[in-house]
N, CA, C and O atoms as a GROMACS GRO file, in nm:
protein
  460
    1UNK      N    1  -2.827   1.751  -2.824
    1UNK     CA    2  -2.707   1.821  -2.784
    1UNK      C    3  -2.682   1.806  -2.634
    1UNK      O    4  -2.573   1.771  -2.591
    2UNK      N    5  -2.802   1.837  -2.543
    2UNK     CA    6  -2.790   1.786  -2.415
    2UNK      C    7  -2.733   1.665  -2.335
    2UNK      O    8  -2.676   1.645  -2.227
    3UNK      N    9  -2.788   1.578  -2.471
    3UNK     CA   10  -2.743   1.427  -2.429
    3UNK      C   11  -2.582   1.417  -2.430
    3UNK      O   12  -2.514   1.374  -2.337
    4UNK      N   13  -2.539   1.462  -2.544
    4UNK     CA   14  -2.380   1.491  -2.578
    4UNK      C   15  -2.308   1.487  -2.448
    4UNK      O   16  -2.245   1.402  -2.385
    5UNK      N   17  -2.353   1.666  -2.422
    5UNK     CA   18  -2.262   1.704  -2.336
    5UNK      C   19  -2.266   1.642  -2.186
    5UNK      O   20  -2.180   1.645  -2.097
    6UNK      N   21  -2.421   1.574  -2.191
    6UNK     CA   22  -2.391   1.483  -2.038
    6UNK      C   23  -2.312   1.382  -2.086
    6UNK      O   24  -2.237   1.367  -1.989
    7UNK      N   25  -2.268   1.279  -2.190
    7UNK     CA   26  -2.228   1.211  -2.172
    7UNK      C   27  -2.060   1.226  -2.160
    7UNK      O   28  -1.981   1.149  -2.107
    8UNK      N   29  -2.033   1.371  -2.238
    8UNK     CA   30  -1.885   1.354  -2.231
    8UNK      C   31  -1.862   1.431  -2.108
    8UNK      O   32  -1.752   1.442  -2.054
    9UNK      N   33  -1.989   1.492  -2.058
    9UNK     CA   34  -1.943   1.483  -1.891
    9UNK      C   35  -1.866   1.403  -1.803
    9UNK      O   36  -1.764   1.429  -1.738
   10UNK      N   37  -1.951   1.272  -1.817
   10UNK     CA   38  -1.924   1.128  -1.737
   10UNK      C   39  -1.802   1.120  -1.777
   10UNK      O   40  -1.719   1.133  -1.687
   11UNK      N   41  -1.756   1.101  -1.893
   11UNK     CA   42  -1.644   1.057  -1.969
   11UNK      C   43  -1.511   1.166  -1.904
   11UNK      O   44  -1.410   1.146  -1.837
   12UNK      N   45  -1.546   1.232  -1.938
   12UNK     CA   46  -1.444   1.341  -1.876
   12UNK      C   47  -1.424   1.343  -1.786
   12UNK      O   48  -1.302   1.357  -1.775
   13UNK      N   49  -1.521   1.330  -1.593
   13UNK     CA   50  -1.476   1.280  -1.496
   13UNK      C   51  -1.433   1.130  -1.469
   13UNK      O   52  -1.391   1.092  -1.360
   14UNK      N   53  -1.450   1.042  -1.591
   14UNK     CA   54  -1.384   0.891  -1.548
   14UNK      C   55  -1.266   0.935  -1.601
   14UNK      O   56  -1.179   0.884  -1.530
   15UNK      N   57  -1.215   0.999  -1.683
   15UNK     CA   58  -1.126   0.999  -1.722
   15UNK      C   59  -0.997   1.066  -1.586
   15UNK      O   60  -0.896   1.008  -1.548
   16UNK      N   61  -1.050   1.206  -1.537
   16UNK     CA   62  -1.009   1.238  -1.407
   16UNK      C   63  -0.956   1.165  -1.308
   16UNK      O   64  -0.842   1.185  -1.266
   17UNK      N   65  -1.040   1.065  -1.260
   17UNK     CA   66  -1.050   0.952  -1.154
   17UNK      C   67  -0.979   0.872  -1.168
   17UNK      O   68  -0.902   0.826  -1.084
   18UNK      N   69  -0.995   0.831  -1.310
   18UNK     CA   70  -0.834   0.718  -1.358
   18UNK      C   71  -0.733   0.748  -1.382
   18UNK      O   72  -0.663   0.666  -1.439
   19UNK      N   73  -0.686   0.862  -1.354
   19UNK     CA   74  -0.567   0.959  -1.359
   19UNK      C   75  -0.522   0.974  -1.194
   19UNK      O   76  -0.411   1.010  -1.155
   20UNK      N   77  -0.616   0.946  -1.127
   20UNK     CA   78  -0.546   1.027  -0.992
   20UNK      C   79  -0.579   1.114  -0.964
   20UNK      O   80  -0.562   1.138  -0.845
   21UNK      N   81  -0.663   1.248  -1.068
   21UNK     CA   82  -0.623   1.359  -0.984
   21UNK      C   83  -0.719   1.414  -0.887
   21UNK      O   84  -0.797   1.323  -0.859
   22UNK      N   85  -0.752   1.528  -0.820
   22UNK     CA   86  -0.819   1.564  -0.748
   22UNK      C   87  -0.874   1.493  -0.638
   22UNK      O   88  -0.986   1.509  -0.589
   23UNK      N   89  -0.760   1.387  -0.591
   23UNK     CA   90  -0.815   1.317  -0.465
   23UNK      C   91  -0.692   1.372  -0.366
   23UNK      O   92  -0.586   1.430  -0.384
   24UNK      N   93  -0.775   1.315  -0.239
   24UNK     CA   94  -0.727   1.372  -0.089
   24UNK      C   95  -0.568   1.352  -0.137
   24UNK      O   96  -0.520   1.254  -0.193
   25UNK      N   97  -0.492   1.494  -0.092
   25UNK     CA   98  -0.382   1.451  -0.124
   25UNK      C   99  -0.313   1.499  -0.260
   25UNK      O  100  -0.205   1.550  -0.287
   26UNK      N  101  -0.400   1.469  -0.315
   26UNK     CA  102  -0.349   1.556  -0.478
   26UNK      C  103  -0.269   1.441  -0.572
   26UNK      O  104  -0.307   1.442  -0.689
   27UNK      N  105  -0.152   1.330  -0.538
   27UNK     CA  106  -0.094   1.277  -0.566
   27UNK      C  107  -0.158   1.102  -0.576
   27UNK      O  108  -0.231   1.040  -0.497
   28UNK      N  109  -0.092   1.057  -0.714
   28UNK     CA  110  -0.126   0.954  -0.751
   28UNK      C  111  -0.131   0.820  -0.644
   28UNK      O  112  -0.087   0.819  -0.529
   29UNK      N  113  -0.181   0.736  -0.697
   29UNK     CA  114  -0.135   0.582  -0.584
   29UNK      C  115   0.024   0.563  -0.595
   29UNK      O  116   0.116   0.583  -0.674
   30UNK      N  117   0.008   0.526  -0.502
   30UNK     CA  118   0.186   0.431  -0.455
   30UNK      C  119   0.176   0.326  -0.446
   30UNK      O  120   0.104   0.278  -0.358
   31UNK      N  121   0.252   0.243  -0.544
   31UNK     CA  122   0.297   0.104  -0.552
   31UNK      C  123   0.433   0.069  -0.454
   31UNK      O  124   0.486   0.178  -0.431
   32UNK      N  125   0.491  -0.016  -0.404
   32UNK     CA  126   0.598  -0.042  -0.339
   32UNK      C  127   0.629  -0.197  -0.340
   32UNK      O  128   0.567  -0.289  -0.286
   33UNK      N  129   0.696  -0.197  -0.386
   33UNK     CA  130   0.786  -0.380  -0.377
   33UNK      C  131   0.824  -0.422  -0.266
   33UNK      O  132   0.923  -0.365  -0.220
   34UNK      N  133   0.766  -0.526  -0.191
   34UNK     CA  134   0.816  -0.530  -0.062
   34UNK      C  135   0.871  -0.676  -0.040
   34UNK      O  136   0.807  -0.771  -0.087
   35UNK      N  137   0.961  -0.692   0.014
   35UNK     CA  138   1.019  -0.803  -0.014
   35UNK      C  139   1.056  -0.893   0.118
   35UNK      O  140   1.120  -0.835   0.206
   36UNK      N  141   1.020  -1.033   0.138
   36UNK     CA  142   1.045  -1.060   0.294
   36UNK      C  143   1.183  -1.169   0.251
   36UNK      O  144   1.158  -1.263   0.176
   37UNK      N  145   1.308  -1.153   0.296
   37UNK     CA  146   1.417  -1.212   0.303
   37UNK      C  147   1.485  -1.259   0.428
   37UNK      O  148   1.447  -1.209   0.534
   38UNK      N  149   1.605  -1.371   0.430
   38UNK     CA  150   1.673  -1.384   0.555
   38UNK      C  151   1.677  -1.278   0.626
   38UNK      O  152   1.667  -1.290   0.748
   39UNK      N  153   1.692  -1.162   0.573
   39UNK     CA  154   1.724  -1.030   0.646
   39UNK      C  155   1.660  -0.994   0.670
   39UNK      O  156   1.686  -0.897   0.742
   40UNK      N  157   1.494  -1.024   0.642
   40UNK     CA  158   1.362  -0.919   0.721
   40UNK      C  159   1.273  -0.852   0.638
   40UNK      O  160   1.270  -0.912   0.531
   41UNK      N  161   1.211  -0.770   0.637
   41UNK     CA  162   1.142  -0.692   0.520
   41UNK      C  163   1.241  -0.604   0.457
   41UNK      O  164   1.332  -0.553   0.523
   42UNK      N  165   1.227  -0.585   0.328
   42UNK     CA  166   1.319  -0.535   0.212
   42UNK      C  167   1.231  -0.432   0.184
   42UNK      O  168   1.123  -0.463   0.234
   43UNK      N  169   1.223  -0.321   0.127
   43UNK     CA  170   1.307  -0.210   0.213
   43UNK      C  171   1.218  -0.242   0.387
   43UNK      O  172   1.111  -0.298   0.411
   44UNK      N  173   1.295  -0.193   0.456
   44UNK     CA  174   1.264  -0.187   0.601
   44UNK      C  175   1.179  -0.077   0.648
   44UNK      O  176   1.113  -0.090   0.751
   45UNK      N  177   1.177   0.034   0.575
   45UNK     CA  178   1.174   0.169   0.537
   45UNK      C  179   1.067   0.225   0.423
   45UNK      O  180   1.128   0.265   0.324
   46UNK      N  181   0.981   0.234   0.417
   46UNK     CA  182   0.864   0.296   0.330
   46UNK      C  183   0.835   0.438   0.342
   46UNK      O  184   0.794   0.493   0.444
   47UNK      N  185   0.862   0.503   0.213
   47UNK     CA  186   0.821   0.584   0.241
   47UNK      C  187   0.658   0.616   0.180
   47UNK      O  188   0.622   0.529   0.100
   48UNK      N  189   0.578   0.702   0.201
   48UNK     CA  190   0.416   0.741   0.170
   48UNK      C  191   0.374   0.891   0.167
   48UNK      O  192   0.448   0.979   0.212
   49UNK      N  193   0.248   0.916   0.110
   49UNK     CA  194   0.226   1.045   0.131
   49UNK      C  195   0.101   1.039   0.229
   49UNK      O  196   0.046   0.929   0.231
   50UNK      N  197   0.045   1.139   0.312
   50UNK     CA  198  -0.090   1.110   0.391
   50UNK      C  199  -0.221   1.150   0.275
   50UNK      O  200  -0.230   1.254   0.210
   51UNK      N  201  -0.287   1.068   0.273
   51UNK     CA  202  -0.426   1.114   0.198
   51UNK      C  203  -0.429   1.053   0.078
   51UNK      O  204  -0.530   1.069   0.009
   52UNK      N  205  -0.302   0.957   0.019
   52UNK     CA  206  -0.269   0.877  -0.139
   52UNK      C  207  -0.247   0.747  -0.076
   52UNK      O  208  -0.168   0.718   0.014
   53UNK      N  209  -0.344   0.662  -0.152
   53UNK     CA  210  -0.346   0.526  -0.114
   53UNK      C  211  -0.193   0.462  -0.162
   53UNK      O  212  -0.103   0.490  -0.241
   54UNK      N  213  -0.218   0.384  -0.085
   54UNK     CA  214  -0.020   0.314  -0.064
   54UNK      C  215  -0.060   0.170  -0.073
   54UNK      O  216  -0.118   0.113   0.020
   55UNK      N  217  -0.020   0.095  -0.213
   55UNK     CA  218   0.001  -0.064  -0.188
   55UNK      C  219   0.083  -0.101  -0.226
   55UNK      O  220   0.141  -0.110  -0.334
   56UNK      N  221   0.104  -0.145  -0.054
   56UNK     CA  222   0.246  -0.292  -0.071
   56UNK      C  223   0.236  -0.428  -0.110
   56UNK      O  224   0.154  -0.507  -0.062
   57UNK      N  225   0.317  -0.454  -0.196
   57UNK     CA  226   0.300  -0.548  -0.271
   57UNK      C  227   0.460  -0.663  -0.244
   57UNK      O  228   0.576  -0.668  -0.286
   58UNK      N  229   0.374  -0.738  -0.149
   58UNK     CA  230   0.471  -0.826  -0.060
   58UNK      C  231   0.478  -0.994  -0.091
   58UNK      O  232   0.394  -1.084  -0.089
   59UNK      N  233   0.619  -0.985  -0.122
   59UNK     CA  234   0.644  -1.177  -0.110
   59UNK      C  235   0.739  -1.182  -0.056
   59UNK      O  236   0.834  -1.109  -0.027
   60UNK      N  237   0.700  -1.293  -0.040
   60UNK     CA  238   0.780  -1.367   0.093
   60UNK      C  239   0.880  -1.450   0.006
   60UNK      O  240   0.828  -1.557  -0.024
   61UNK      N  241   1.005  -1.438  -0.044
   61UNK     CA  242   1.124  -1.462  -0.093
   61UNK      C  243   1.213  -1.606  -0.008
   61UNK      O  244   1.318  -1.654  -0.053
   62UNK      N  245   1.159  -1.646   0.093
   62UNK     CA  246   1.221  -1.756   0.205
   62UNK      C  247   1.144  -1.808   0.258
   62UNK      O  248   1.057  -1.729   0.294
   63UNK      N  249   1.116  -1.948   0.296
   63UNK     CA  250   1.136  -2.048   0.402
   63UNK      C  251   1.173  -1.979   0.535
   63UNK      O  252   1.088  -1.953   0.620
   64UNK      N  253   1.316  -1.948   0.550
   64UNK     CA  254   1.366  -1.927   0.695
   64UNK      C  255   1.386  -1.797   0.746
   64UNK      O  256   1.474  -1.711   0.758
   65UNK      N  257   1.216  -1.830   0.778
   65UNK     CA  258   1.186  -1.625   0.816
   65UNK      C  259   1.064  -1.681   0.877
   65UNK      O  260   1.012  -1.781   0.826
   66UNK      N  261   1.003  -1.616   1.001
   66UNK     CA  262   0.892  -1.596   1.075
   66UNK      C  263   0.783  -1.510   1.041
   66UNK      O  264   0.678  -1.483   1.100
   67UNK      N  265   0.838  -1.469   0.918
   67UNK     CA  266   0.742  -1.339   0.879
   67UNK      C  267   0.666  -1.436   0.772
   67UNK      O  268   0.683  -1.459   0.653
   68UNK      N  269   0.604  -1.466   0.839
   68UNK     CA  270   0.512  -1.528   0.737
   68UNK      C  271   0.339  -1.502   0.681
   68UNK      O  272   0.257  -1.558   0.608
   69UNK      N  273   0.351  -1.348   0.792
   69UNK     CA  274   0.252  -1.295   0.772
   69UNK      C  275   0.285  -1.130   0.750
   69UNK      O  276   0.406  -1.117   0.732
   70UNK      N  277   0.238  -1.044   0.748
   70UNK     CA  278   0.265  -0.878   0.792
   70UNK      C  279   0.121  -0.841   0.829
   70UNK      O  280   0.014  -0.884   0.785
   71UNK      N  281   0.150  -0.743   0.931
   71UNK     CA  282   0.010  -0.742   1.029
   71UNK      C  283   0.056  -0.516   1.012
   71UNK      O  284   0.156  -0.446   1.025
   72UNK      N  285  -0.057  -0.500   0.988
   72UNK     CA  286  -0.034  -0.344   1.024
   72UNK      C  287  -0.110  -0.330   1.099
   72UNK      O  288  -0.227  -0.340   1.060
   73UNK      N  289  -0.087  -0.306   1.221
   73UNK     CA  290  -0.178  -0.268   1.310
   73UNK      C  291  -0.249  -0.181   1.344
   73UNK      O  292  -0.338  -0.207   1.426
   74UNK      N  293  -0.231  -0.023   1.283
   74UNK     CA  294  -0.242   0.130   1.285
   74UNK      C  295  -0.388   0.054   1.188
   74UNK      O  296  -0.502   0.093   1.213
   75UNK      N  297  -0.367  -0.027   1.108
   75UNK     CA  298  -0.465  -0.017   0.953
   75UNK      C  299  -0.549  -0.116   0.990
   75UNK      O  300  -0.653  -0.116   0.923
   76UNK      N  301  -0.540  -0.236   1.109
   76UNK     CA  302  -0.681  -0.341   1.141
   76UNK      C  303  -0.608  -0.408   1.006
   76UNK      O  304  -0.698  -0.428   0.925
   77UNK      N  305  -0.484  -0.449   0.955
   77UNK     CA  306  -0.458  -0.513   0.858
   77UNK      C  307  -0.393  -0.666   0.873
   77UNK      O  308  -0.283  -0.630   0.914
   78UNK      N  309  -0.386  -0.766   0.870
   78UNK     CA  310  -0.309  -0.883   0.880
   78UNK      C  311  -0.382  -0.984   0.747
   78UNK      O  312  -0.495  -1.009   0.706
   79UNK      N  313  -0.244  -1.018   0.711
   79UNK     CA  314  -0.233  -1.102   0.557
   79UNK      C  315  -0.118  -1.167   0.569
   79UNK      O  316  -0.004  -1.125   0.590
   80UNK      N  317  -0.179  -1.323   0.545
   80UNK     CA  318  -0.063  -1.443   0.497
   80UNK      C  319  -0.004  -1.424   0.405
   80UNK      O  320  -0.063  -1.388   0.303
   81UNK      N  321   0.145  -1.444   0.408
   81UNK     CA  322   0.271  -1.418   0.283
   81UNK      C  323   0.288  -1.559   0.260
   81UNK      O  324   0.331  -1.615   0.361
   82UNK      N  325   0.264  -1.648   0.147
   82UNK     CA  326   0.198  -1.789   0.092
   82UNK      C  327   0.417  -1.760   0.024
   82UNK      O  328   0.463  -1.656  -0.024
   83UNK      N  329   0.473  -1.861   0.045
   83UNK     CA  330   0.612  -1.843  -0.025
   83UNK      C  331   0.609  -1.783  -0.163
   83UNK      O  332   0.519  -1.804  -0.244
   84UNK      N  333   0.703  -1.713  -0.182
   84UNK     CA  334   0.710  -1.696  -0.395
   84UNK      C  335   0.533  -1.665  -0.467
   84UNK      O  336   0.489  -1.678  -0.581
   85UNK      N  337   0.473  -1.624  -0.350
   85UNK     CA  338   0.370  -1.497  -0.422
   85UNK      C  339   0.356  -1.378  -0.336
   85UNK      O  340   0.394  -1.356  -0.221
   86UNK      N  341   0.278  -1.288  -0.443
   86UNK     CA  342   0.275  -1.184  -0.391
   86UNK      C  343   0.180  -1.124  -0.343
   86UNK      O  344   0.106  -1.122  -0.441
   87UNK      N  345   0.130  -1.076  -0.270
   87UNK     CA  346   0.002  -1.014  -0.141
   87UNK      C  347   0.010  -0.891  -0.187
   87UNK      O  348   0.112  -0.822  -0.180
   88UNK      N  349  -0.108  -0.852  -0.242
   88UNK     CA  350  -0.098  -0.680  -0.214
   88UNK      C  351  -0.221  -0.636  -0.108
   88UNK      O  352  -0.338  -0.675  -0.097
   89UNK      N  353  -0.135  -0.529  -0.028
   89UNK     CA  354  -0.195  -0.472   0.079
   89UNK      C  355  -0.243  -0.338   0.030
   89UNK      O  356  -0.151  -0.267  -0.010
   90UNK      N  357  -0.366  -0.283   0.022
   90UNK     CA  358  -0.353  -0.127  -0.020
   90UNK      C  359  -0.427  -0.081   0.120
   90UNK      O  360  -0.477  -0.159   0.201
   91UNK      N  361  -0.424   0.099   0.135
   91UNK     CA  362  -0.467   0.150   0.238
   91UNK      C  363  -0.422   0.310   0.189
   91UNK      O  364  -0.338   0.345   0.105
   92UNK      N  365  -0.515   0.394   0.279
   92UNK     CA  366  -0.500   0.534   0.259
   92UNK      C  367  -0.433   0.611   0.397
   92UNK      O  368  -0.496   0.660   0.491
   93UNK      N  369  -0.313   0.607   0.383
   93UNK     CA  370  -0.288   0.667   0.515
   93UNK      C  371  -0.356   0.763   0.550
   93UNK      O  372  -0.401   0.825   0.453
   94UNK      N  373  -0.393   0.816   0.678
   94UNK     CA  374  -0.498   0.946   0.716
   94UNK      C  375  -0.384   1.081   0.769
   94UNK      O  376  -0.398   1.203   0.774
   95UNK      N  377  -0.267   0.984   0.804
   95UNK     CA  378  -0.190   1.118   0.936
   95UNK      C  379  -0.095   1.099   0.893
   95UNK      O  380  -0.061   0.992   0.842
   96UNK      N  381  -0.029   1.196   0.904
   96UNK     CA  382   0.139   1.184   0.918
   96UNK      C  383   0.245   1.108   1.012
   96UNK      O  384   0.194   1.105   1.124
   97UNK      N  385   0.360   1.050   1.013
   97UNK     CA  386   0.384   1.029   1.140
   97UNK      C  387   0.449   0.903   1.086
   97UNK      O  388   0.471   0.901   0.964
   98UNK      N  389   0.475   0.820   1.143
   98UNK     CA  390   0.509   0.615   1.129
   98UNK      C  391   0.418   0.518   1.185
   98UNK      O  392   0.387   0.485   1.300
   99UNK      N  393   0.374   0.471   1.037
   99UNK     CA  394   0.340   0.343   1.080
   99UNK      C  395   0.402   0.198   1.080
   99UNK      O  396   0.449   0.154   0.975
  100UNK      N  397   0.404   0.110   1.215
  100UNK     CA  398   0.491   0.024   1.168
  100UNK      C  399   0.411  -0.119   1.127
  100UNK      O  400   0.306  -0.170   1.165
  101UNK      N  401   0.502  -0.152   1.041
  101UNK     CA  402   0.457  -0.344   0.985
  101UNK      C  403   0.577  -0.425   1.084
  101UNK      O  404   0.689  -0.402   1.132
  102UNK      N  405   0.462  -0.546   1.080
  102UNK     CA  406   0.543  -0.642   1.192
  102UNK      C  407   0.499  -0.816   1.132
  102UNK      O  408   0.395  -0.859   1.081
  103UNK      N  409   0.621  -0.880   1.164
  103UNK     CA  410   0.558  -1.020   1.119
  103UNK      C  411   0.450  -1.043   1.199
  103UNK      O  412   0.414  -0.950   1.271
  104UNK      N  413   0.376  -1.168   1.205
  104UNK     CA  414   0.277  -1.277   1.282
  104UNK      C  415   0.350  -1.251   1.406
  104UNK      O  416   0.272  -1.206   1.489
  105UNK      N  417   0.478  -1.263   1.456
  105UNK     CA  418   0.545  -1.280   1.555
  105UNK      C  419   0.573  -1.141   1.610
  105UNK      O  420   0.588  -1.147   1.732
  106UNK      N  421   0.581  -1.053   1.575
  106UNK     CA  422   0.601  -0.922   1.647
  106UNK      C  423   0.737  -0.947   1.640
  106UNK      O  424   0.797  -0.945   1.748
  107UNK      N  425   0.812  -0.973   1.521
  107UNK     CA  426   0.974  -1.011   1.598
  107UNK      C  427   1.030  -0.942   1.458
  107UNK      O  428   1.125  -0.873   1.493
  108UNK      N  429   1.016  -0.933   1.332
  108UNK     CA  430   1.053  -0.874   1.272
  108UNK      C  431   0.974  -0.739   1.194
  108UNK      O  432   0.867  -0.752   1.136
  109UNK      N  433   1.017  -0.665   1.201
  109UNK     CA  434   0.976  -0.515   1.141
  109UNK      C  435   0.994  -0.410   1.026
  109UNK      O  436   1.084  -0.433   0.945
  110UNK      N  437   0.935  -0.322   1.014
  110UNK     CA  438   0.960  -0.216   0.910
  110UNK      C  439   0.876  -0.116   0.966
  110UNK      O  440   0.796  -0.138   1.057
  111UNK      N  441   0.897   0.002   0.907
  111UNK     CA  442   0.768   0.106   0.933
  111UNK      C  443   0.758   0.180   0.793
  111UNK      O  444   0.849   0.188   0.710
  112UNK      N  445   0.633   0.233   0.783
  112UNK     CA  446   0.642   0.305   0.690
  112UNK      C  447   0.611   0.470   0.712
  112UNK      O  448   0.511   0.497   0.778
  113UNK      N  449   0.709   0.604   0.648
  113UNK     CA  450   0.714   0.713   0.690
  113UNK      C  451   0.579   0.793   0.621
  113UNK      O  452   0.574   0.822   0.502
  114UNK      N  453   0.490   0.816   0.701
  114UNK     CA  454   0.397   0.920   0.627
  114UNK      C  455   0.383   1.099   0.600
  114UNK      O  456   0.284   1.155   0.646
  115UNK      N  457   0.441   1.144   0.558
  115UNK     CA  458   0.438   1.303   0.546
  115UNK      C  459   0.336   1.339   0.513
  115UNK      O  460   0.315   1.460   0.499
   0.00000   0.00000   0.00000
């Protein structure tokens, strides 16, 4: 009987964990489509929660764009955007506030809003 109930112990907290709940934050992961176009990063604008891991999930949609990388700098993050695939970046924001993404070049931008 002992054995039982340890095992649907385990079971019962994997089950928890693969749900999301009871982590920093309270709220599930965030997925986000991020898109690099003539026009720059698509949305420009992210929003996040602080303490729920956030992955952006970025392709590079063009040739004639400099962004051929995205570098977060707040996160020690930089990753090549390879044309027509997609990069996922994940990370746990800690603070509230904006963080911003920037190409290889520091020339095109986005930030993302953390509450």
């Amino acid at each position: 009987m002992k054995r039982i109930t340890w095992i649907l112990g385990i079971v019962g907290a994997a089950a928890i964990a693969a749900a999301g709940c009871g982590g920093a934050g309270g709220g599930k992961a965030a997925r986000v489509e991020l898109a690099v176009t003539e026009k720059g990063f698509e949305p420009a604008e992210v929003q996040a929660e602080k303490g729920v891991p956030l992955t952006l999930a970025v392709t590079r949609k063009t040739d004639a764009t400099c962004a051929k990388e995205i570098v977060i700098a707040d996160q020690n993050i930089r990753k090549d955007l390879p044309l027509n695939k997609t990069v996922e970046v994940t990370f746990t924001p800690a603070e509230s506030g904006e963080i911003p993404y920037v190409c290889g070049m520091d020339m095109i931008a986005g930030k993302i809003i953390v509450r």
